[in-house]
Structures are given as structure tokens and as C-alpha cells.
C-alpha positions, 0 to 999 in steps of 0.5 A: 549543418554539414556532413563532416565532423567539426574540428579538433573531435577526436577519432572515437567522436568522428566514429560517433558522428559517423554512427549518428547519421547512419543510426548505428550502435558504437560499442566502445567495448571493455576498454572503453574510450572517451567522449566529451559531453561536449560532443555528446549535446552537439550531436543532440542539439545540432546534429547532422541530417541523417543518411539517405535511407537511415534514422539518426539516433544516438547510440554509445557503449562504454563511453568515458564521458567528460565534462557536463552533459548539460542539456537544460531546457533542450528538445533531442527528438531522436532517440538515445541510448548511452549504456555502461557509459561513465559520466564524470560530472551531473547530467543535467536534464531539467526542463528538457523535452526528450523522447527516448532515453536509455542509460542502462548499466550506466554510472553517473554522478547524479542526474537533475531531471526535474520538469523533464518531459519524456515521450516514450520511455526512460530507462535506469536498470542496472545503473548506478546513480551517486547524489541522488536521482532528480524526477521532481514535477517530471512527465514520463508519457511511457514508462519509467525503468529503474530495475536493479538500480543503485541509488545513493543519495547525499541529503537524505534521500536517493530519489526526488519524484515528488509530483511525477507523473508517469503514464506507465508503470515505474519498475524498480525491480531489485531496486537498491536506494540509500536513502529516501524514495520520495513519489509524494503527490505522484501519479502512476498510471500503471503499477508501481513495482517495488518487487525486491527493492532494497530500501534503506533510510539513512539518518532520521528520514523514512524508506519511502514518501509515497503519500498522496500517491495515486496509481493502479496497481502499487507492489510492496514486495521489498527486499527482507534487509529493507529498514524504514517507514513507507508512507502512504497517507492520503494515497490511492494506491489501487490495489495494493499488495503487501505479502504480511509472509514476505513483510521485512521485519524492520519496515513500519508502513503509514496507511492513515487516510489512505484508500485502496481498492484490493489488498493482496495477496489474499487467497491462501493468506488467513486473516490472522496473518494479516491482522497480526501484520497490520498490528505488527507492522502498521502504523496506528491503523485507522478502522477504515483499512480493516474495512477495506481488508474486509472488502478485499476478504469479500471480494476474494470469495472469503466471507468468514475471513472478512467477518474475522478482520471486522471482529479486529476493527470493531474490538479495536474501535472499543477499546479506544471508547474508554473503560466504559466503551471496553467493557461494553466491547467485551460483552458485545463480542461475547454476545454476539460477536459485534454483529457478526456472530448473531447466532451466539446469542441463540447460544447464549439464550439457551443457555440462560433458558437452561440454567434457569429452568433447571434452578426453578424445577428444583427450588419449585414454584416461588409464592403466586402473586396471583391465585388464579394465575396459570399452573406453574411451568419453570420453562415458561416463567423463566422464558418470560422473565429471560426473554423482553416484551414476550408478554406470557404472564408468567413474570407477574404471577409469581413473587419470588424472593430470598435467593429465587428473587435474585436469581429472577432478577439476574435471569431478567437483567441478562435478558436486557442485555442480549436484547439490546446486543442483538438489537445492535446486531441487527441494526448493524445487518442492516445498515451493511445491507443499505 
């Protein structure tokens, strides 16, 4: 390749071939001046050897580009930057290989990356992409930059990066897209960053597919006017973070199968906040999030916290046994709070130890059924009757009858069933301490 210029480039594409030998900036400025996309995949493909001393880079600003930038299948190891530029037609980019791209405050009518590979970084912000942006299967070994972006998809959805992998983190600060954002299957090995995206869904479709996600980190911090469903099933967001303060009202969030590794934020957020957001705004959520959310509580030094959202978990978890398994939940957490309240049943013991005794201490001792049992003592009769397995010889030497046998017998049912509620509780301790 020579160090001129081919014929028939016009004065604006000499002065790119010029700034591409010598890695320099060409600021079209306000007005702008075109550029084929032509030119653009030359210099790209068979570009120019560099100047003594310089690196070859491409570097336009404010450019009209005309015709297709159509670089299927092509290796550009240098980098490129095409910023505020304006592309008549879609950018094509499917199974490129390219190493740096920055196309920030640019617009295009759609870009088809899918299988791309990025070596270091690609670069959207403050851009506008009409007809869907297109990342599916795409490899970004850096990062990947949509900031204050506007995506306007044409079919339902503005973003197709179903099955990327980014190495990085995916900013998508201030993010606006028309349309769904699909990252179903994507691996993230940084954070993915949603913080003040607006996400709008458009015809019957969701805000966001983000099933089967894995990353390290994934902020829901979206934007109050954002409207939709964001599914998470089956992902792995790491720790994820969703202010129930900040939740748009409109936005429903799928954590079915989903496994997370922190929930914040949580310092300063009371558990009912977050249960009331979780009831509110999740969809049908399964007994394992309440777990997790607990173990976020625990992690965060917040033990009371966590037992409050264990409470939910277990209350909820009844309430689907059928009538039976409700009404056994409602004893359960009035006795002892479905394990995580054991000492209510020393309250509910002395209160049945109280009431009793005052009963028998005014109606006196019923008919001995056993004259040489032990004198009368109500306190005792009425331990031994409340209390299963005490074994004092109280309950056997007296025959209550009439309104004193009814008052033993719901004395000694009440018994059985504190019993085997704090048996359950106990079992419970344990198995968590396993």
C-alpha cells in the first residue's frame, strides 16, 4: 500500500488518510463534512503503514458517514474512535475481530455485532442507536460502556446480547432503552451497572431478560419512569442490589431460581421495607430469596433483622400447606414464632401455669384418686398437668370433674401443643446449626 491516498477521495478523506498515518484527531467540528463509509473500511482493512515514529490510529469527529460501514468478518488492530459521527446506514460488525472502539455521542441506524470480539474496550455513551443494537454471542475482553445511551428498538426489543461475555464490567448509567434489554445467558465478570436507566418495554414484552445471568456485582438502581418485568430466573447475579426506596412502582422483578450472593443495600433499610418490596414488586418469591435476604441481614451484622424476614419465609411457606397447614402456622408463630422466637413459649407457659393455678387455688383440691397421694398443691397439679413427661404425680392423684376436668383437660391439650411447638423449634436450631 502506498503513502498517498487513492483517487477520486475527496479533501476531508486525504486529511483522514493524513491523520491515520500519523495517529491524529480529525474534528470535523459543528458543521461537520462527510465521509464514505467506503473510505472508512479502506483505511481499516488496507490502511496505510504509519509515519516514522507515530502509531496509526483511526480518529474522526462529527462526520456525515455515507453508505454502509460493512466490516463483516474483519480483523482492525488499530484502534478507532468515531465520535459524534452520523451513519446513514447499519454498521456492520458480526464476527469482527476489533481491538478498541469508541463511538461515543455518536448516531446510527443500528449496529449488528453479533459474535464480535473486542480486545479491550467498547465504547456507546451518550449515543443514539435507532433499530436495535446487536451483541449476541459477542466477546468483550474489557469493558463495555453504554452510559447515557438511547436505544430504540424496531421489534420489541433495543438491546440483543443474549449469550455475551463481557470480561469487565457493562455500564449502562442514565441508560435509556425502547424496548427490551435481553443479556439472557451472559456472563459479566465485573458489574453490571443499571444505575438511572430508564427501561421502557414496548408491546407485550418485558424491561429486561436477564435470566441465566452470571456476573459479580448487578445494580438495579433504575430510573422511577422505567415500566416492565426484569427477569432474573435461574441467574446469578453476585450481589445484587436493589433500593426497595428507589424500586419504580411500575417495574414487577422474577427472582424464581435465582441465586445471589448479597442483597443491598441493607445497613439502614428495615426488613419490612424489604419484605413489603418483595411482596409488592416480586414476582411469586420463592422461599429460597427470603433465605438469601436473611443471610444478607446476617452477613450485614443484623440478626434480629434476619430472623424478621425468616418469620415471612416460614408464614408464607404455611399458608400454601392448605387450611390445615395455615392453621398449624398460626399456632407455630404465636407460640414460638416459628422457631425464631423460642422464648415466647416460656411466656406462654407461665401464663398457662398462672391461669391454672389461680383456677384451682379458688375452686380447691378436685376428689383424690389416691388417698395416700401428696397434699394438694395447685401450682404443682397444674405444672404436672401443663408440662408433658414431668412425671411429679400430681396429674394421677386427683379426678377432677364437671368444669375442673374441663379445665385439666384444655390445661393438658395446651401442653402437647407448646410441647411439640418448641420440639419443632428446637429441631429447627439445630438443623441451622449443622
Amino acid at each position: 500500500m502506498g503513502e498517498r491516498p487513492p483517487r477520486g477521495w475527496s479533501e476531508t478523506e486525504r486529511r483522514l488518510w493524513r491523520c491515520y498515518r500519523r495517529g491524529e484527531r480529525l474534528d470535523l467540528g459543528e458543521g461537520g463534512g462527510t465521509v464514505r463509509a467506503e473510505a472508512l473500511a479502506h483505511l481499516l482493512l488496507d490502511g496505510p503503514p504509519p509515519e516514522p515514529g507515530r502509531t496509526a490510529r483511526l480518529d474522526l469527529v462529527g462526520a456525515e458517514v455515507t453508505g454502509q460501514l460493512d466490516l463483516t468478518g474483519a480483523r482492525c488492530p488499530v484502534p478507532v474512535k468515531l465520535r459524534r459521527c452520523r451513519f446513514a446506514e447499519r454498521v456492520l460488525l458480526d464476527y469482527a475481530e476489533i481491538t478498541w472502539w469508541n463511538l461515543d455521542g455518536s448516531h446510527l441506524n443500528g449496529l449488528d455485532g453479533e459474535g464480535l470480539r473486542v480486545g479491550l474496550w467498547l465504547g456507546l455513551r451518550d449515543a443514539v442507536v435507532e433499530q436495535e443494537l446487536w451483541l449476541h454471542d459477542a466477546r468483550i475482553s474489557g469493558g463495555l460502556d453504554l452510559s447515557r445511551s438511547t436505544l430504540r428498538g424496531a421489534d420489541g426489543f433495543a438491546l440483543m446480547a443474549k449469550q455475551l461475555v463481557v470480561e469487565g464490567d457493562l455500564r449502562a448509567h442514565g441508560l435509556h432503552a425502547v424496548g427490551e434489554v435481553r443479556l439472557a445467558r451472559s456472563r459479566i465478570g465485573g458489574t453490571l451497572d443499571l444505575t438511572g436507566a430508564r427501561l421502557e418495554r414496548t408491546g407485550g414484552g418485558g424491561a429486561a431478560d436477564l435470566a441465566e445471568l452470571r456476573a459479580r456485582r448487578t445494580v438495579l438502581d433504575l430510573d422511577p419512569a422505567s415500566a416492565g418485568t426484569l427477569s432474573l430466573h435461574s441467574a446469578e447475579p453476585g450481589v445484587l442490589v436493589a433500593d426497595p426506596a428507589r424500586w419504580p412502582p411500575h417495574c414487577r422483578l422474577d427472582l424464581t431460581a435465582a441465586v445471589f450472593t448479597g442483597l443491598e443495600p441493607t445497613a439502614g433499610r428495615p426488613p419490612r421495607a424489604r419484605l413489603d418490596w418483595l411482596a409488592e414488586h416480586v414476582t411469586a418469591a420463592p422461599p429460597a430469596v427470603y433465605a438469601q435476604l436473611a443471610a444478607a441481614y446476617r452477613q450485614a451484622g443484623q440478626e434480629q433483622a434476619a430472623r424478621d424476614v425468616l418469620i415471612r419465609k416460614e408464614r408464607l411457606r404455611h399458608r400454601a400447606a392448605g387450611p390445615a397447614g395455615r392453621v398449624w402456622g398460626h399456632l407455630l408463630e404465636a407460640l414460638v414464632g416459628f422457631g425464631y422466637r423460642p422464648a415466647r413459649a416460656l411466656l406462654w407457659l407461665a401464663g398457662l401455669l398462672a391461669a391454672g393455678t389461680a383456677y384451682f387455688a379458688a375452686a380447691g383440691p378436685p376428689r383424690a384418686a389416691n388417698p395416700a397421694g401428696p397434699a394438694w398443691n395447685p401450682l404443682l397439679y397444674v405444672l404436672d398437668l401443663t408440662v408433658p413427661f414431668l412425671g411429679l404425680g400430681r396429674r394421677t392423684a386427683w379426678d377432677p370433674s364437671g368444669t375442673g376436668g374441663a379445665v385439666a383437660l384444655a390445661l393438658t391439650v395446651a401442653g402437647w401443643v407448646l410441647a411439640t411447638a418448641v420440639a419443632g423449634a428446637a429441631a429447627k436450631a439445630l438443623s441451622r446449626e449443622r
